[in-house]
C-alpha positions as CSV (number, residue, x, y, z in Angstrom):
1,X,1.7,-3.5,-26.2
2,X,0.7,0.3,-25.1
3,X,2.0,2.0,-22.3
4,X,0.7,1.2,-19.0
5,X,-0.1,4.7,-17.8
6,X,-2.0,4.7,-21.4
7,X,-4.6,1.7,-20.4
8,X,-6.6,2.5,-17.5
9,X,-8.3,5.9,-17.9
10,X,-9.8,6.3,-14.6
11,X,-11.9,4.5,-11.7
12,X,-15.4,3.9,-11.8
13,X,-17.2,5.0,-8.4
14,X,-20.7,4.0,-8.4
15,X,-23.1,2.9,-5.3
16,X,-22.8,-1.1,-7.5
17,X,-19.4,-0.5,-8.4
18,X,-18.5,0.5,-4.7
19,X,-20.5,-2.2,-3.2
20,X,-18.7,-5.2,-5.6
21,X,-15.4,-3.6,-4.5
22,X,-16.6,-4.1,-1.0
23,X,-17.9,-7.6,-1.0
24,X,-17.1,-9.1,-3.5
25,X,-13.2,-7.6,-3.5
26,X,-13.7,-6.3,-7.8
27,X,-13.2,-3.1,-8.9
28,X,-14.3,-1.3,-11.8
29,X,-12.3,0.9,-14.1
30,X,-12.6,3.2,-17.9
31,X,-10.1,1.2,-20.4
32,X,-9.4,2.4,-23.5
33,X,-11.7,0.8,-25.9
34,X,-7.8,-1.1,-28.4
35,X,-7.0,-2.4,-24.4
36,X,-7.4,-6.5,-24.3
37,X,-7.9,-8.3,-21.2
38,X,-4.3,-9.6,-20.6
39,X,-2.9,-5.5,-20.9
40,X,-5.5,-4.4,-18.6
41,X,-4.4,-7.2,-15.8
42,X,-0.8,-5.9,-16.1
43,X,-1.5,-2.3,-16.1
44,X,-3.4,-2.6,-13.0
45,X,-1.1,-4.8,-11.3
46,X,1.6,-2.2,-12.3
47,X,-0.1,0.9,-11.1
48,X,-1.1,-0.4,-7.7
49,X,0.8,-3.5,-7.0
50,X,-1.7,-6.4,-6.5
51,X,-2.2,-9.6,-7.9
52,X,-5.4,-9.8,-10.6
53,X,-7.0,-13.0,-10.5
54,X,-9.9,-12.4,-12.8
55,X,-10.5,-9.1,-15.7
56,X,-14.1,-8.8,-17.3
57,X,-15.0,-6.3,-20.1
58,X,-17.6,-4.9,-21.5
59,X,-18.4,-2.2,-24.6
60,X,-20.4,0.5,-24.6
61,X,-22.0,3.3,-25.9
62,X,-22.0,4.2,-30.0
63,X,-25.4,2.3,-30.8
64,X,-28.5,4.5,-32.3
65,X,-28.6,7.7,-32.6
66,X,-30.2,9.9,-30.5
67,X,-32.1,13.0,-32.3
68,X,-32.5,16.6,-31.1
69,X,-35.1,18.5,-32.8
70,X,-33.3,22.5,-32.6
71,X,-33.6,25.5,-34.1
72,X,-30.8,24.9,-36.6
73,X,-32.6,21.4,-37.8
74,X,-32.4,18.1,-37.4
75,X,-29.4,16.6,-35.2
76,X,-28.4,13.0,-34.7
77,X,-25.3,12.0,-32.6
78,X,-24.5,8.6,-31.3
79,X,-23.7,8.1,-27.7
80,X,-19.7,8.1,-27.0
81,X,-17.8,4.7,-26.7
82,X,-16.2,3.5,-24.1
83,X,-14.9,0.4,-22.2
84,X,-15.4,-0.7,-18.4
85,X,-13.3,-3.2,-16.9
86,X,-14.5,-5.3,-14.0
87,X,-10.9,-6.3,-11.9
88,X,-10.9,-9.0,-9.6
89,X,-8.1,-8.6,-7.0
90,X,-6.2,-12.1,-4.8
91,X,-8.1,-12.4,-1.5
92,X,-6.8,-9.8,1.1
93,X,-5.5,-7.8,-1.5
94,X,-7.1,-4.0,-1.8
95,X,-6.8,-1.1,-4.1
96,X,-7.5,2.2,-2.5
97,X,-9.3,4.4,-5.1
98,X,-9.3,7.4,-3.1
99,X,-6.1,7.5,-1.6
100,X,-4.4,7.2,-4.9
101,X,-1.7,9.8,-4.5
């Protein structure tokens, strides 16, 4: 079990991550990539007291290789990893992501 602090690394604020958390009452978060679903649930219902009824992940990043023609050569370097979490919240439950402190 890791820390709760340790889990959730920080929101995600897009125009479709804003708009889910506006109809749709999800919200969407950077995980550490070792986090399962049932850590994630428990860190977020820690850090801002409401009830999870639903966590989706997905991975990304770290496929192929993108390539940079420079002047030192030839460099290839893989796209950096990371973990969303999609957090569905009970029904009149909130999380304010921008008055967070």
């Amino acid at each position: 079990m890791q820390n709760t602090q340790g889990i959730v690394k920080r929101p995600i604020i897009t125009e479709k991550a804003t708009m889910a958390s506006e109809t749709m009452n999800r919200f969407t978060f950077e995980v550490i990539q070792s986090a399962n679903k049932i850590e994630i649930k428990n860190a977020i219902e820690r850090m801002y007291g409401v009830q999870v009824t639903k966590v989706r992940t997905a991975n990304f990043g770290g496929g192929k290789a993108s390539t940079k023609y420079t002047n030192r050569g030839i460099v290839q370097e893989k796209a950096r990893k990371w973990k969303k979490a999609i957090v569905s919240v009970a029904e009149g439950e909130t999380i304010d992501l921008f008055n967070n402190y």
